[in-house]
C-alpha positions in Angstrom: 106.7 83.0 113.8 104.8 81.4 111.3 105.2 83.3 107.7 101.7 82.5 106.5 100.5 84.5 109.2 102.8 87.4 108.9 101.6 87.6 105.3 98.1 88.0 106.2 98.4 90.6 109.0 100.8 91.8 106.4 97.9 92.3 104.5 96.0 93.9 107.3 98.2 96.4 108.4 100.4 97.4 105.5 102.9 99.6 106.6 106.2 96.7 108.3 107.6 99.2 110.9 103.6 99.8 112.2 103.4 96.2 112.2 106.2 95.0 113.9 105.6 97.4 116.6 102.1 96.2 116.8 103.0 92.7 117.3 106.1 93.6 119.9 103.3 95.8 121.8 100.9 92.8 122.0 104.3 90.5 122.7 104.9 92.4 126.0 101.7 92.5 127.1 101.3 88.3 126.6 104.7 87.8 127.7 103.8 89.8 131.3 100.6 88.1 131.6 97.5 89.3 129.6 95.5 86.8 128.4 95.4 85.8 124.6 91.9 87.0 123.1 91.8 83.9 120.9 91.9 80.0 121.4 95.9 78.8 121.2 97.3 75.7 120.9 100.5 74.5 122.7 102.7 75.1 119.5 101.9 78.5 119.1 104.1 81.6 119.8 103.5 84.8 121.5 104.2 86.2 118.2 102.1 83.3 116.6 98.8 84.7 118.6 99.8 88.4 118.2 99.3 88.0 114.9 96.0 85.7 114.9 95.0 88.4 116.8 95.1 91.2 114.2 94.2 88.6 111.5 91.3 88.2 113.6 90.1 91.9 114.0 90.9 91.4 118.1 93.8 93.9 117.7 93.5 97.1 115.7 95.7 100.2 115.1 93.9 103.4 116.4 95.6 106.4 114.8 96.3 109.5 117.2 95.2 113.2 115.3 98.5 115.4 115.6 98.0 118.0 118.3 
């Protein structure tokens, strides 16, 4: 995982835990298939597109109201 780009989806979505479960989420979903919604090179990571995606706007966090 590249730091620059955990800085800037840092930046993005502020809160760590929210983004680490963000980019495990996306990690599963790559890892079992899905296809990445950006252009990757060979040397990227799963984790390195997860979070080119949400530097990119392709991944957001959609709150849920309370019930």
């Amino acid at each position: 995982m590249k730091s620059d780009l955990l800085e800037k989806a840092a930046e993005i979505v502020t809160d760590p835990l929210v983004l680490v479960n963000l980019v495990s989420q996306r990690v599963r979903q790559l890892n079992s298939g899905r296809s990445p919604l950006i252009p990757t090179r060979p040397s990227m990571g799963v984790a390195d597109i997860a979070l080119q995606e949400i530097i990119e706007g392709k991944i957001k966090l959609i709150e849920k109201a309370a019930p």
